[in-house]
Wavefront OBJ file of the C-alpha trace (Angstrom):
o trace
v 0.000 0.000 0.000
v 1.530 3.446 -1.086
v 1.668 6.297 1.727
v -0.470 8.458 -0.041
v -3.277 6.071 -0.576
v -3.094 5.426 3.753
v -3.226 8.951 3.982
v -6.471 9.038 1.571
v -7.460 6.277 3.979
v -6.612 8.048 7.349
v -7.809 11.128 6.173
v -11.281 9.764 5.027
v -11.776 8.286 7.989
v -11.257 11.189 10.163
v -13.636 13.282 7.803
v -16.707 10.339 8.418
v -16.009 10.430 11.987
v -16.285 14.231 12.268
v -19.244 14.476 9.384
v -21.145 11.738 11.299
v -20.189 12.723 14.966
v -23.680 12.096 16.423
v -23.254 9.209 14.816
v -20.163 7.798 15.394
v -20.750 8.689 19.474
v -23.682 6.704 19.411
v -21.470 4.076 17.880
v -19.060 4.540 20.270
v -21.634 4.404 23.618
v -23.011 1.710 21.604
v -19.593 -0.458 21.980
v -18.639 1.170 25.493
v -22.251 -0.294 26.734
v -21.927 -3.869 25.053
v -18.511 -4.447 26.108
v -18.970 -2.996 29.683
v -21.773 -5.787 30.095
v -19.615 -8.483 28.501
v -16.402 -7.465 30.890
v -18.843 -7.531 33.755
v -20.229 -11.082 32.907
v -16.459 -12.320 32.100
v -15.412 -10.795 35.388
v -18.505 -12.582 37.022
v -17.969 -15.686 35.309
v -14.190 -16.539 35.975
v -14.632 -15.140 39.724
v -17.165 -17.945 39.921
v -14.632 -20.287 38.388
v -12.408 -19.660 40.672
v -15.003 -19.890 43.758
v -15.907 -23.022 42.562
v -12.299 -23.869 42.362
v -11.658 -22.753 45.218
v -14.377 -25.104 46.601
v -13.354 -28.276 45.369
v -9.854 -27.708 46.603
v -10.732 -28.011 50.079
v -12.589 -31.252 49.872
v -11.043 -33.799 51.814
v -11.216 -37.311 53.037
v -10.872 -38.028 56.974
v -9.623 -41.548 57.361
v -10.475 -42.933 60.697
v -7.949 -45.531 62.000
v -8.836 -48.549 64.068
v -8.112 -48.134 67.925
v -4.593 -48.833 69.694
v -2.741 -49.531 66.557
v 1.493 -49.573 66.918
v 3.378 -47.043 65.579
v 4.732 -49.072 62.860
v 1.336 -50.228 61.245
v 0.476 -46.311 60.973
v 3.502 -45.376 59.294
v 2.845 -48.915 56.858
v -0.930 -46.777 56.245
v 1.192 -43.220 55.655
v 2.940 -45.336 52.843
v 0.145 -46.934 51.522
v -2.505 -44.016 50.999
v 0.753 -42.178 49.320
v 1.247 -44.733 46.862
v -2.488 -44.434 45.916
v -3.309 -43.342 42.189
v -4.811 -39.964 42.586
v -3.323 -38.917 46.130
v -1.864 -35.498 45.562
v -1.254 -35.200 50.388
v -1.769 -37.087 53.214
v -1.160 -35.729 56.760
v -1.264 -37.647 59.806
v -4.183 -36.205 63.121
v -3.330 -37.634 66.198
v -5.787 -38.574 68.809
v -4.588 -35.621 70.765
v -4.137 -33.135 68.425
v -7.579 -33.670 66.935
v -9.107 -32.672 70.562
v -6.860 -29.624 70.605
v -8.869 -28.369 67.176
v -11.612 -29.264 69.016
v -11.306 -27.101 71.890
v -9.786 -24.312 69.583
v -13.269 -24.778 67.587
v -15.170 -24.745 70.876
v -13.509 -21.114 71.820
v -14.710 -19.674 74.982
v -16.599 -23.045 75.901
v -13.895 -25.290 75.541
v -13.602 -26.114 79.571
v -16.907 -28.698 78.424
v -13.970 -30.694 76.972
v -12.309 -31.211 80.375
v -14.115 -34.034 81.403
v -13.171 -35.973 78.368
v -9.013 -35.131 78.194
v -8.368 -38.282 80.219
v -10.684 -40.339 78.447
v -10.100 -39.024 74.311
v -12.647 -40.776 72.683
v -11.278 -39.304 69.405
v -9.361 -41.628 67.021
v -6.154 -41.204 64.469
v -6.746 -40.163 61.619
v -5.169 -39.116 57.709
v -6.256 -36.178 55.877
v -6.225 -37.218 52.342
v -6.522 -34.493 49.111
v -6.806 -35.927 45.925
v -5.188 -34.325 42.701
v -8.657 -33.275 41.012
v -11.739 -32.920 42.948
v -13.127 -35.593 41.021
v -10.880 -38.071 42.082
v -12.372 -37.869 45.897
v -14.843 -41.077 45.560
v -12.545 -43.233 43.922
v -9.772 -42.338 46.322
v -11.838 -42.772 49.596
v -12.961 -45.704 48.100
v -9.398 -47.173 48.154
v -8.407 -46.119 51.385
v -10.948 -47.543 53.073
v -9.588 -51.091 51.705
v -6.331 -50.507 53.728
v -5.873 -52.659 56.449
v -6.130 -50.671 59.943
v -8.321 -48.000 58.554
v -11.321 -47.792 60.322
v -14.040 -45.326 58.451
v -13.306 -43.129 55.820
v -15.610 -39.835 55.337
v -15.459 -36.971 52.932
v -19.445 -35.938 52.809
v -20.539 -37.336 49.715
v -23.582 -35.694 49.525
v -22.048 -32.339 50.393
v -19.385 -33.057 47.451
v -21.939 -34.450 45.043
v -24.229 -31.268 45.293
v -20.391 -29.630 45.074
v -19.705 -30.787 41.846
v -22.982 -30.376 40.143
v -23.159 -26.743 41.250
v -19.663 -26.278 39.822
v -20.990 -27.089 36.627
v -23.892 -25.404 36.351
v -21.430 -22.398 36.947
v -18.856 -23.274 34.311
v -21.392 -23.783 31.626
v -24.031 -21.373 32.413
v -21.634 -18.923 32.421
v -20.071 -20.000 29.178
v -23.748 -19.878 27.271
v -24.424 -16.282 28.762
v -20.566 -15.385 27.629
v -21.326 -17.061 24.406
v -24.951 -15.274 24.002
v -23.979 -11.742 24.821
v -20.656 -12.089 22.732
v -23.064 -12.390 19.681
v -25.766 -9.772 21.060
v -22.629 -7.099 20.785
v -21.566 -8.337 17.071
v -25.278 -7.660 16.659
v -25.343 -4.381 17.499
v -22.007 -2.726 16.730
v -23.085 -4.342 12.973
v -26.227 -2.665 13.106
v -24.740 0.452 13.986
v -22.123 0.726 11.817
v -24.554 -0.126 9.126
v -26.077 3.150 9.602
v -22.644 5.027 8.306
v -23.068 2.946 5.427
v -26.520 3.473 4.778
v -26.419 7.478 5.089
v -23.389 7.294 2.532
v -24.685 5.069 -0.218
v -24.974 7.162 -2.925
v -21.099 8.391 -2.271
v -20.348 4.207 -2.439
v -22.516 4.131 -5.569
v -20.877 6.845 -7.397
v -17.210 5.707 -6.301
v -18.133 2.131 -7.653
v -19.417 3.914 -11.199
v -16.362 5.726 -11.840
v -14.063 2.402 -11.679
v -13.008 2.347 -7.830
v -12.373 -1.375 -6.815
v -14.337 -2.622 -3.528
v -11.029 -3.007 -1.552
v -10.604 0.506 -2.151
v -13.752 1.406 -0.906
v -13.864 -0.938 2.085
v -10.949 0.390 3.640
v -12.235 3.599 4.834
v -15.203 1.923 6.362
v -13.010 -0.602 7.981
v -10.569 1.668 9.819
v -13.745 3.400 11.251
v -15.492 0.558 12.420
v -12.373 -0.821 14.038
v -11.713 2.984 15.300
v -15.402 3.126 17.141
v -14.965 -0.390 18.452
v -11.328 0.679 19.895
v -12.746 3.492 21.310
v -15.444 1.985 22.922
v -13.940 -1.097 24.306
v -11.324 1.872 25.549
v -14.427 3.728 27.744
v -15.647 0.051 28.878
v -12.480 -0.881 29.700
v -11.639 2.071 32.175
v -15.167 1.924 33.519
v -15.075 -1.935 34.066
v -11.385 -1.511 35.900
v -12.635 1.088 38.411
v -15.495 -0.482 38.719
v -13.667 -3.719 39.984
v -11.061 -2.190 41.984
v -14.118 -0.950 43.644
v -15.772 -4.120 44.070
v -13.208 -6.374 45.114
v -11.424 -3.575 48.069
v -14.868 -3.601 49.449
v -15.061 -7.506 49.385
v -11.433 -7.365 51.090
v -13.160 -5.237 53.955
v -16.025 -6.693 54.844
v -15.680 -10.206 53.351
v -12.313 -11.261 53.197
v -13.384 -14.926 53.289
v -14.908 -14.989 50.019
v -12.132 -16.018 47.077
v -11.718 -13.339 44.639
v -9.072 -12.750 41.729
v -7.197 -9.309 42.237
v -7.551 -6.409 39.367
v -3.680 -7.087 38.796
v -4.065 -10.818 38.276
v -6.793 -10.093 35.653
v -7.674 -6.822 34.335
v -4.573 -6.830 32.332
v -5.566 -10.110 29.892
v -9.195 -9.035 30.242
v -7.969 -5.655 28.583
v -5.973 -7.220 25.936
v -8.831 -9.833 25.235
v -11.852 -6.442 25.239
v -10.039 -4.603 23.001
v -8.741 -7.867 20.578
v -12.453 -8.348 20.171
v -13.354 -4.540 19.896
v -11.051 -4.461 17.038
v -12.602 -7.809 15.455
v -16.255 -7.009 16.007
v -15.229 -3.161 14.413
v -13.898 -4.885 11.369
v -16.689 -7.401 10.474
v -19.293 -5.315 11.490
v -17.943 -2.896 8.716
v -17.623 -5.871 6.005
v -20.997 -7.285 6.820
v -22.305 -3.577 6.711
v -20.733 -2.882 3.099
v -21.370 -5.844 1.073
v -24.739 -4.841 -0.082
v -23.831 -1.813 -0.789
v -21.114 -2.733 -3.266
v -23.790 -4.486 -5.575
v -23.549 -2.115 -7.956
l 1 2 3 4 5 6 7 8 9 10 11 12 13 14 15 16 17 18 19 20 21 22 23 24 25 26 27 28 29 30 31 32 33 34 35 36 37 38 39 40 41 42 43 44 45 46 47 48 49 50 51 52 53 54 55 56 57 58 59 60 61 62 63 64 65 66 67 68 69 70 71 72 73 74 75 76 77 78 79 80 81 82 83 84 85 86 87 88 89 90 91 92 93 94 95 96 97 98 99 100 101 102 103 104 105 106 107 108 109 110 111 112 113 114 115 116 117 118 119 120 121 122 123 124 125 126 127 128 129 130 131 132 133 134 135 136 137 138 139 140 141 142 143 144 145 146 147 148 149 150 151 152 153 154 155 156 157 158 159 160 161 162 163 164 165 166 167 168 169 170 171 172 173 174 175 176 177 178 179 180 181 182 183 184 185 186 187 188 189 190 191 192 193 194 195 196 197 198 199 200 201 202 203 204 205 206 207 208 209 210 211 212 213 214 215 216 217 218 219 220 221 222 223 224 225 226 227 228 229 230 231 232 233 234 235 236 237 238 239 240 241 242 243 244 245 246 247 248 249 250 251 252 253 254 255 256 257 258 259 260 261 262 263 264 265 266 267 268 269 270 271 272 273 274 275 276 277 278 279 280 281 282 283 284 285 286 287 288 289 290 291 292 293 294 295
């Protein structure tokens, strides 16, 4: 491409964006609005993710050992549930350490554990996590065919209703993702059609005296990808203010919910927002100019 045809291009754009300027800010709240909804549902979505992540994490099995058993037969269980397919740690409870949690748990009314320190009625146990949340039946399953291991829980009703709600997450959020993704093609397409539309007659008349479509497109498709810049720009420093917001006041009053931090995430988010500004800016120009070319 020669310099002097970019500049025809440059400048041409910059005389459709200041002929059209109601226009073009429409087009450009248009894109800010679309893309400030998506980045909030993206944001939504992968904090969910990682809830649910989160979640399954701290799923564990509690293997109950049988009473009185020698030192050497626990350390031959250590070994075994180790060796297990699908063990990722195991950490050995003693009797007495389990009743310490126990009174740390109980807080100001732990003296109601005194009449039970000389008496522990609590057992051994392991603390098994597996490598993928998935892997907790199977793995429970096989410890509790060691020898010496008395009951083994890890509330599989709790983790049942765990997993399904994980998924319900992951792909509900995907389809609304997915959905609004195409609702903002939609209407940055629609609105750029409008430019096209109130120029016609110039596209008709440039097409008549011999000027090829690629000629012609070009304009168009450094504007569209301009307005979709420009408003994935405005949603993008709206949507990172917005969450800086969000998560410091989640910090304050409820640190124990799992969030991602702005600088873990806002900075791919950006780079993603404004990939797909420029994308949606460009087709929505081609889709928007190919009937008007029929000449």
């Amino acid at each position: 491409m020669r310099l002097s045809t970019l500049e025809f291009y440059i400048r041409e754009t910059l005389l459709s964006l200041r002929r059209n300027s109601l226009m073009s800010l429409a087009s450009i709240s248009t894109v800010a609005l679309s893309f400030l909804i998506l980045g909030l549902f993206v944001l939504l979505v992968i904090n969910l993710n990682h809830l649910a992540d989160t979640l399954e994490a701290q799923v564990e099995i509690a293997a109950f050992l049988d009473s009185e058993l020698a030192e050497e037969e626990i350390g031959r269980i250590a070994r075994e549930i180790k060796a297990l397919p699908g063990v990722k740690e195991s950490e050995f409870v003693s009797r007495e350490e389990a009743l310490e949690r126990l009174r740390r748990q109980f807080g100001e009314r732990q003296d109601l554990l005194d009449s039970v320190e000389e008496m522990n009625p609590l057992r051994h146990s392991f603390e098994i996590k597996a490598v993928e949340a998935d892997q907790v039946k199977v793995v429970a399953q096989e410890v509790a065919k060691i020898e010496g291991v008395a009951e083994v829980k890890y509330r599989q009703e709790v983790v049942e209703r765990l997993f399904s709600l994980t998924r319900s997450i992951r792909i509900a959020g995907l389809v609304l993702v997915v959905l609004l993704l195409m609702a903002t093609v939609f209407l940055i397409s629609n609105t750029i059609r409008l430019t096209v539309f109130a120029r016609r007659r110039e596209i008709g008349i440039m097409k008549l005296v011999g000027a090829t479509d690629w000629f012609i497109r070009w304009p168009f498709i450094l504007e569209g990808i301009l307005l979709g810049l420009l408003g994935t720009l405005v949603a993008v420093l709206i949507l990172s203010r917005l969450y800086d917001w969000v998560v410091t006041s989640i910090y304050s009053s409820l640190p124990f919910i799992p969030v991602l931090s702005p600088e873990g995430i806002m900075q791919p988010l950006t780079l993603l927002l404004l990939g797909l500004g420029f994308l949606v800016g460009a087709f929505g120009s081609l889709l928007s100019l190919r009937r008007f070319l029929r000449v």
